[in-house]
SEPALUM-941213 format. One record per residue (C-alpha): residue number from 0; x negated, y negated, z. Coordinates in nm, 4 decimals. Layout:
residues N
pos: NUM | c1: X | c2: Y | c3: Z
...
***
This chain:
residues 222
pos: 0 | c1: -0.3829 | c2: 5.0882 | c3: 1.1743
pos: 1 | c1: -0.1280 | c2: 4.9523 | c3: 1.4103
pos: 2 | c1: -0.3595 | c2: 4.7658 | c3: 1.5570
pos: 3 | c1: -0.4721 | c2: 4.5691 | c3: 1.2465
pos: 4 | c1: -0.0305 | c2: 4.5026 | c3: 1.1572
pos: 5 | c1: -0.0085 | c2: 4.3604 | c3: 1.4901
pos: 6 | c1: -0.2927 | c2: 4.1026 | c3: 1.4613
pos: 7 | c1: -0.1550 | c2: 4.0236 | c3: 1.1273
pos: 8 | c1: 0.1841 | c2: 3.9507 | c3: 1.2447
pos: 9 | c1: 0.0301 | c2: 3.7031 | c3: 1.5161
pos: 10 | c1: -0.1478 | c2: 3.5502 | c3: 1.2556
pos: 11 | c1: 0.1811 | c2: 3.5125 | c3: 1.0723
pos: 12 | c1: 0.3847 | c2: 3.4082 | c3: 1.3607
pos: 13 | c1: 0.1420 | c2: 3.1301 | c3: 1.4721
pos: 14 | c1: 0.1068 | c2: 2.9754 | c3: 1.1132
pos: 15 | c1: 0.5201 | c2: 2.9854 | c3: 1.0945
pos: 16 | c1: 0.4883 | c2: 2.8209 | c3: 1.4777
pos: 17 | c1: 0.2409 | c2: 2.5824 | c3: 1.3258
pos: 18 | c1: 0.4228 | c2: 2.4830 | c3: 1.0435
pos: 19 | c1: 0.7332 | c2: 2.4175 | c3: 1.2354
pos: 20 | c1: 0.5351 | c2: 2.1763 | c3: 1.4836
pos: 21 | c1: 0.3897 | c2: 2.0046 | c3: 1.2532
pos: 22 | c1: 0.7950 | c2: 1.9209 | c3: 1.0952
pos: 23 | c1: 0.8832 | c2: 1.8279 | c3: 1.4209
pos: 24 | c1: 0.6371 | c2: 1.6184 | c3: 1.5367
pos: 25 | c1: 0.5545 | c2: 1.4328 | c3: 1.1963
pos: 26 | c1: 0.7667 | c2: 1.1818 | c3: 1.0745
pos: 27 | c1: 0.8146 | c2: 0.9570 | c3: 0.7766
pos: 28 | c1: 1.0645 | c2: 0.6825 | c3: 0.6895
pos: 29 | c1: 1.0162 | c2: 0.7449 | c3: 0.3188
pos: 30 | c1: 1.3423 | c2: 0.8188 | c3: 0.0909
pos: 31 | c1: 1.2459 | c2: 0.7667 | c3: -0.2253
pos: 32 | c1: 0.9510 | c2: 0.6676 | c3: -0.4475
pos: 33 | c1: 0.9028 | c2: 0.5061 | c3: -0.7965
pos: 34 | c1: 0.5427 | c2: 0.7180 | c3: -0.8074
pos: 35 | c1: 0.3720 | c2: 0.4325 | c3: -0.9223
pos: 36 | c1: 0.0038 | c2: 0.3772 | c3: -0.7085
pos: 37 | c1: -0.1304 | c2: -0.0140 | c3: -0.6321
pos: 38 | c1: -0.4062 | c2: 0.0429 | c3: -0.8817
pos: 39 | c1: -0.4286 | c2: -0.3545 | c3: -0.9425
pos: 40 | c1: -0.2807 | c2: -0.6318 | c3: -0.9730
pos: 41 | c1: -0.0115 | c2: -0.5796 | c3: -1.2711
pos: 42 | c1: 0.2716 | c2: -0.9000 | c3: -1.2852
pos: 43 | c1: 0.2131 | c2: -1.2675 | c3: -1.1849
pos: 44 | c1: 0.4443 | c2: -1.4228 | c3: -1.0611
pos: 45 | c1: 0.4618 | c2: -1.8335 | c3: -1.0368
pos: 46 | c1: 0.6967 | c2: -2.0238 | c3: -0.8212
pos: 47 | c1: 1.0294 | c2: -1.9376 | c3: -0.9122
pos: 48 | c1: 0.8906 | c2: -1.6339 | c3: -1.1384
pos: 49 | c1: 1.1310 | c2: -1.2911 | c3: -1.1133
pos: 50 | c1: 0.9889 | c2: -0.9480 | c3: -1.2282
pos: 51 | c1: 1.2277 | c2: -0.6426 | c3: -1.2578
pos: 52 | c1: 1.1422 | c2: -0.2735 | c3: -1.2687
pos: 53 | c1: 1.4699 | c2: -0.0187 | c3: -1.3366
pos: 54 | c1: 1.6321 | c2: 0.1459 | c3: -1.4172
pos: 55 | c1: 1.6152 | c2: 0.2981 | c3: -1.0890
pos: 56 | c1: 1.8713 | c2: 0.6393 | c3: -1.0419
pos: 57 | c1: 1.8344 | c2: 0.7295 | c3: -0.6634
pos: 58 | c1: 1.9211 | c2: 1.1129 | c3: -0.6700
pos: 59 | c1: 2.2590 | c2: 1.2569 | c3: -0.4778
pos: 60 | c1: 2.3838 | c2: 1.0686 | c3: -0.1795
pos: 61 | c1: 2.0235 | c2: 0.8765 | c3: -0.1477
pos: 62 | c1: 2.0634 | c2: 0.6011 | c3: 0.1095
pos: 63 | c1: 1.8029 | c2: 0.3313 | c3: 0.2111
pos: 64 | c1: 1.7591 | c2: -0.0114 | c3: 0.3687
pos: 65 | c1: 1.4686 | c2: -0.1374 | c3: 0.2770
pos: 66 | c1: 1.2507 | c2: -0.1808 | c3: -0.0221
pos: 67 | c1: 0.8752 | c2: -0.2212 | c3: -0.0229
pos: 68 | c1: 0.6395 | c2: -0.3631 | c3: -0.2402
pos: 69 | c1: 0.2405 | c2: -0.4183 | c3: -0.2797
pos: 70 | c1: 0.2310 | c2: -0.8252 | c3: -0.3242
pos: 71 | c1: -0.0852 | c2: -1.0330 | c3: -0.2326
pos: 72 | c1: -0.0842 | c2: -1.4246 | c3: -0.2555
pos: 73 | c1: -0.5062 | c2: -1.4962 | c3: -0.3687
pos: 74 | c1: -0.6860 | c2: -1.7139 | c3: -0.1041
pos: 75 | c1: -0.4047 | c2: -1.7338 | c3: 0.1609
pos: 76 | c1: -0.1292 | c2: -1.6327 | c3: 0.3079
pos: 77 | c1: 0.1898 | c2: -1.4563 | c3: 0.1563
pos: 78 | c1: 0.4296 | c2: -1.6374 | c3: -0.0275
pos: 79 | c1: 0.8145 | c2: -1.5619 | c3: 0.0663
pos: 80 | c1: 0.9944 | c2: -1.3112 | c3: -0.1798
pos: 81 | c1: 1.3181 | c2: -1.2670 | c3: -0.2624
pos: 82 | c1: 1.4126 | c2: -0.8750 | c3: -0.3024
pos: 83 | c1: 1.6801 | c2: -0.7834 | c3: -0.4740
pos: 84 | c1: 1.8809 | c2: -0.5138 | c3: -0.6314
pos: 85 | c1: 2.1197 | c2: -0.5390 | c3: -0.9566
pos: 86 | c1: 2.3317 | c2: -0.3542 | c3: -1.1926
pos: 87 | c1: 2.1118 | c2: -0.2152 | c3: -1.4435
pos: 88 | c1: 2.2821 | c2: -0.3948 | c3: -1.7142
pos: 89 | c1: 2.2564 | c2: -0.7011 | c3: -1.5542
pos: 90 | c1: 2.4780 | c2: -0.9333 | c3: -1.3524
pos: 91 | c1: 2.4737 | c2: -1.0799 | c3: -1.0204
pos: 92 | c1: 2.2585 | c2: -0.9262 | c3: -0.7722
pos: 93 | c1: 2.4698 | c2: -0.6793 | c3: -0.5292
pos: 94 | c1: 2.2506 | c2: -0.7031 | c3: -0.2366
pos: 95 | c1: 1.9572 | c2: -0.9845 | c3: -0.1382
pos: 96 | c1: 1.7179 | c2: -0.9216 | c3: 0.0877
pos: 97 | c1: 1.3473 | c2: -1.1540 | c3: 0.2251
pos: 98 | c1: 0.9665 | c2: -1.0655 | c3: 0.2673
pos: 99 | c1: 0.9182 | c2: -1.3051 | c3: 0.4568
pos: 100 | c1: 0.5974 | c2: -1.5383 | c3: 0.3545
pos: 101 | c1: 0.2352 | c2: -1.5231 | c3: 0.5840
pos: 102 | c1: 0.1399 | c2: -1.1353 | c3: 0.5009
pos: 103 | c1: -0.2427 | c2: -1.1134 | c3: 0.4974
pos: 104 | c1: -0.3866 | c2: -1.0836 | c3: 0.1528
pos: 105 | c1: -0.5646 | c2: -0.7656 | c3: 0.1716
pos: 106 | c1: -0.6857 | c2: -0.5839 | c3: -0.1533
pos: 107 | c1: -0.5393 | c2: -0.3353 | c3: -0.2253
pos: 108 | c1: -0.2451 | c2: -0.4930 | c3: -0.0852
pos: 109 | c1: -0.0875 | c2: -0.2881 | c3: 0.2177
pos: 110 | c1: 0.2728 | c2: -0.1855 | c3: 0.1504
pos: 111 | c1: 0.5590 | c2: -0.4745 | c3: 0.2567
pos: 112 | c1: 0.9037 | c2: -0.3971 | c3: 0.3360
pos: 113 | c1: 1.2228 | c2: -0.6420 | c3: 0.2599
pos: 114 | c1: 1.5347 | c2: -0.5293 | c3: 0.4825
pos: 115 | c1: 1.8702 | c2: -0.5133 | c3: 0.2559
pos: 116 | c1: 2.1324 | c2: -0.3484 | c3: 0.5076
pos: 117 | c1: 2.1978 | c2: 0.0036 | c3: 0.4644
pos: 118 | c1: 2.2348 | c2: 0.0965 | c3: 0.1054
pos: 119 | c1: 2.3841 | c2: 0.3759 | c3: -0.1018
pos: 120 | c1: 2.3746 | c2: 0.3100 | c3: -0.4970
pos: 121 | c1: 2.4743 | c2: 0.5898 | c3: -0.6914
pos: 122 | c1: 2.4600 | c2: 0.4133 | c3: -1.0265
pos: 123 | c1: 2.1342 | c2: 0.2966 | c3: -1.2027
pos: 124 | c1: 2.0390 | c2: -0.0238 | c3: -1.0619
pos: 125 | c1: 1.7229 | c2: -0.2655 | c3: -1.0918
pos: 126 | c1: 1.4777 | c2: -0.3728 | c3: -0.8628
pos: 127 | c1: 1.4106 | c2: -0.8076 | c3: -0.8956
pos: 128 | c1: 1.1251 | c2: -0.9829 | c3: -0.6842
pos: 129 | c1: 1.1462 | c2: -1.3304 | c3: -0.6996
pos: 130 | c1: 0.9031 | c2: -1.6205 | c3: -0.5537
pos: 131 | c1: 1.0099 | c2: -1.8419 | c3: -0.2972
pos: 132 | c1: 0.6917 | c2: -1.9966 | c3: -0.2297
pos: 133 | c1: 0.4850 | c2: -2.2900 | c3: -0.3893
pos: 134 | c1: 0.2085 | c2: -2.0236 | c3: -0.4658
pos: 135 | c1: 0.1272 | c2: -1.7606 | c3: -0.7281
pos: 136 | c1: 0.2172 | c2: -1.4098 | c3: -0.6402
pos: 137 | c1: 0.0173 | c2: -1.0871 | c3: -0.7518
pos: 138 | c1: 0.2458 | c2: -0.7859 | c3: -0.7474
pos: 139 | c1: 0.0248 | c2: -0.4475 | c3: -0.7983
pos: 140 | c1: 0.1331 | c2: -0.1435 | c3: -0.9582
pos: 141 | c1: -0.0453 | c2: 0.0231 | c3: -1.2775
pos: 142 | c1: -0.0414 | c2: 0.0325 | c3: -1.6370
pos: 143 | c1: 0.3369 | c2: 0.1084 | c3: -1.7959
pos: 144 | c1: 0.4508 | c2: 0.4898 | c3: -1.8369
pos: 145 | c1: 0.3071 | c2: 0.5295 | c3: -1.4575
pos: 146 | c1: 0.6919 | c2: 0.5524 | c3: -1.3813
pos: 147 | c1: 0.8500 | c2: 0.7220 | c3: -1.7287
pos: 148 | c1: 1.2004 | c2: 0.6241 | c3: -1.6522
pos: 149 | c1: 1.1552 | c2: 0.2982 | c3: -1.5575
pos: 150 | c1: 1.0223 | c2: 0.0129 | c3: -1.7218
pos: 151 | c1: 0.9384 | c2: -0.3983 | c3: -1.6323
pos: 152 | c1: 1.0555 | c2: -0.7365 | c3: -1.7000
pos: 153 | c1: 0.9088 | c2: -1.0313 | c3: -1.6533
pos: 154 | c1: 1.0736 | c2: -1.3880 | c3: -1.6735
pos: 155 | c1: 1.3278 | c2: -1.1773 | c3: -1.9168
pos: 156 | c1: 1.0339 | c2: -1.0599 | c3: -2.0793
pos: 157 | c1: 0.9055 | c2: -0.6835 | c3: -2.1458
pos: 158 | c1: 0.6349 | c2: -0.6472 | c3: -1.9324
pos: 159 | c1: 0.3149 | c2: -0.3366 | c3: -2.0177
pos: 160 | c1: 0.3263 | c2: -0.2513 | c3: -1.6717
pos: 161 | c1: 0.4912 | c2: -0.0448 | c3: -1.3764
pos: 162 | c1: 0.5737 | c2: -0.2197 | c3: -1.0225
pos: 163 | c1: 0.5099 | c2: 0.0413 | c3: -0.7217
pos: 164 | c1: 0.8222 | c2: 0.0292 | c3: -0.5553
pos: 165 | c1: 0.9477 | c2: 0.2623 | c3: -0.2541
pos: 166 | c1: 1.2903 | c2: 0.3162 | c3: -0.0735
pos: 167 | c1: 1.3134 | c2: 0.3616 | c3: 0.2618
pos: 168 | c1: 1.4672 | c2: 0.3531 | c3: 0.6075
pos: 169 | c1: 1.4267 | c2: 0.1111 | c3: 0.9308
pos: 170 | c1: 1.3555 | c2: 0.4209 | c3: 1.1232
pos: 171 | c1: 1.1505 | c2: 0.7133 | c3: 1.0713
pos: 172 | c1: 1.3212 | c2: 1.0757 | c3: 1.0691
pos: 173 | c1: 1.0652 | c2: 1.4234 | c3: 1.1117
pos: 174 | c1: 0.9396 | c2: 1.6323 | c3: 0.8141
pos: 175 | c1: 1.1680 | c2: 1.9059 | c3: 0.8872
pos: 176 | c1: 1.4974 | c2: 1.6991 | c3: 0.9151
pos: 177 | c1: 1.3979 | c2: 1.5145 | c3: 0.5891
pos: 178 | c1: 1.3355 | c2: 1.8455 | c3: 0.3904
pos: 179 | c1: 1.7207 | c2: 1.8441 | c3: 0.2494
pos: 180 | c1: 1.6899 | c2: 1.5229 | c3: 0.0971
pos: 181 | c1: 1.3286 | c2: 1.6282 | c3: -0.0191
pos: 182 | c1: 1.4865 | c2: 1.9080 | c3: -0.2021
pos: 183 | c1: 1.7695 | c2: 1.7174 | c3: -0.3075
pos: 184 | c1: 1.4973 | c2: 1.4332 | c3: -0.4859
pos: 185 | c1: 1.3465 | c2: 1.7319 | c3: -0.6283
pos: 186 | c1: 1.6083 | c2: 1.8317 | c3: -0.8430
pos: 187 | c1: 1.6230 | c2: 1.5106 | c3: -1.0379
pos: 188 | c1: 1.3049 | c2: 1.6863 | c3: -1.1584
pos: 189 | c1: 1.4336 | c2: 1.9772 | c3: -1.2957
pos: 190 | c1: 1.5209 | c2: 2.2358 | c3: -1.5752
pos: 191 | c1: 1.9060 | c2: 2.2912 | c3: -1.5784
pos: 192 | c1: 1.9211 | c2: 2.5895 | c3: -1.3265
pos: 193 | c1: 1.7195 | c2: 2.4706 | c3: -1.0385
pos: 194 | c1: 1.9316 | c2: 2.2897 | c3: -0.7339
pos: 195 | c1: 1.8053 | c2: 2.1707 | c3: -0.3832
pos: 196 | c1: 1.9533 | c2: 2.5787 | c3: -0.3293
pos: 197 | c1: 1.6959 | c2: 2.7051 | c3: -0.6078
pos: 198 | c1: 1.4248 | c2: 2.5220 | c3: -0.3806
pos: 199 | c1: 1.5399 | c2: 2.6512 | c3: -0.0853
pos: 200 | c1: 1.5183 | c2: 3.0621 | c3: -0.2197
pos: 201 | c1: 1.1797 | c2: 2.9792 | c3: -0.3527
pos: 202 | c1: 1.0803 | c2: 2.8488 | c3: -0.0271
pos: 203 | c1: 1.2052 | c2: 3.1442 | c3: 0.1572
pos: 204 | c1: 1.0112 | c2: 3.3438 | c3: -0.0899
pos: 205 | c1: 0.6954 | c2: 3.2004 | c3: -0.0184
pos: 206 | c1: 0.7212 | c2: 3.1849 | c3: 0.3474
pos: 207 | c1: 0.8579 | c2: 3.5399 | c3: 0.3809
pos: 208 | c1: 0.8352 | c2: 3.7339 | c3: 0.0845
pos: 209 | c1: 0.4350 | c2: 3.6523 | c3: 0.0245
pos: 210 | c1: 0.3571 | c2: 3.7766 | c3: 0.3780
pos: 211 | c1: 0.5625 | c2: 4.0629 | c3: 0.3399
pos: 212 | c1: 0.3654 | c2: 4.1768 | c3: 0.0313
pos: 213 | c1: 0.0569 | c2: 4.1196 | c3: 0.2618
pos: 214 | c1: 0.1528 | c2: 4.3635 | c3: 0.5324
pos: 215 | c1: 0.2220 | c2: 4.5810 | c3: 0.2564
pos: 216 | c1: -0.0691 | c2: 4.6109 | c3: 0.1291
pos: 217 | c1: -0.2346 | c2: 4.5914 | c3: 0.4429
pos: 218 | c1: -0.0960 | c2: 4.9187 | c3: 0.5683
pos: 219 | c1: -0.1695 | c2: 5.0877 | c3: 0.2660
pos: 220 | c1: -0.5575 | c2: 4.9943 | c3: 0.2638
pos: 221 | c1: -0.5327 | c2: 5.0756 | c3: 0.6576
***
């Protein structure tokens, strides 16, 4: 009997061990994430075109500084994009930022950053790509409702479709040192009584109190 609790608290230990290594080592600039997959190519934008997708309401103290997007230019090279945020009902943008133009045009389109400066927008704000080049822009996303909260414009225009668009950071941060803000992006998600401290006791339940039912039960069958 004792013999069979110790091997099961190994087992235990070296998953927790596991678990924690794998926080550690991994890491991931992501912040925050409109949900929406590049499932085609959804808005086209000519020369001096400008799509918008918001309104975007980062969760808590949500910082970022850069904004990506799936864009592909067909036949060639990337065309330059303005990126740029704005209050979501309307006015002049409050920060600018550039993809720069000569991105390859794979399909699906990889994900492309534009650097704004460090950012912290508690109120709703919108999301504007603009093109700077002398060439058609496709930006991918999906088909509207992909991101419920959200919705598109195009040229001023309602547009039947989502962009994908993702917040992030210059630098990338481990698992375990983003799990906080993880939680805290959770929330938005949320009945009235859960918090990031809800997530955090269910957590601890299911790391500690699941096991603990195991050995339970294992030293009774034992």
């Amino acid at each position: 009997m004792r013999s069979g609790v110790v091997a099961f608290l190994a087992v235990l230990a070296l998953g927790l061990l596991a678990l924690l290594a794998t926080g550690l080592t991994r890491a991931s600039a992501l912040v925050y994430t409109l949900g929406v997959a590049p499932q085609g190519p959804v808005g086209m934008l000519e020369p001096g075109s400008r799509a918008c997708q918001g309104a975007v309401n980062l969760p808590g103290d949500a910082r970022f500084e850069r904004i990506g997007l799936y864009p592909r230019t067909p036949g060639g090279p990337g065309s330059p994009l303005e990126v740029s945020i704005r209050p979501a009902d309307g006015g002049a943008a409050l920060a600018r930022g550039e993809l720069p133009g000569g991105y390859r045009g794979d399909e699906p389109p990889r994900l492309r950053y534009a650097d704004l400066g460090r950012q912290r927008r508690p109120e709703p704000f919108t999301v504007c790509v603009t093109n700077r080049g002398s060439r058609d822009v496709e930006l991918w996303g999906t088909a509207a409702l992909a991101s419920p909260s959200t919705s598109s414009v195009l040229d001023g225009k309602p547009g039947n479709f989502d962009l994908g668009v993702t917040f992030a950071d210059r630098e990338e941060r481990s698992l375990l040192a983003r799990l906080p803000e993880a939680a805290e992006h959770a929330s938005v998600f949320h009945p009235g009584w859960t918090s990031p401290w809800a997530y955090a006791v269910l957590a601890a339940l299911v790391l500690l109190g699941g096991p603990a039912l195991l050995l339970v039960a294992l030293r009774r069958g034992l």
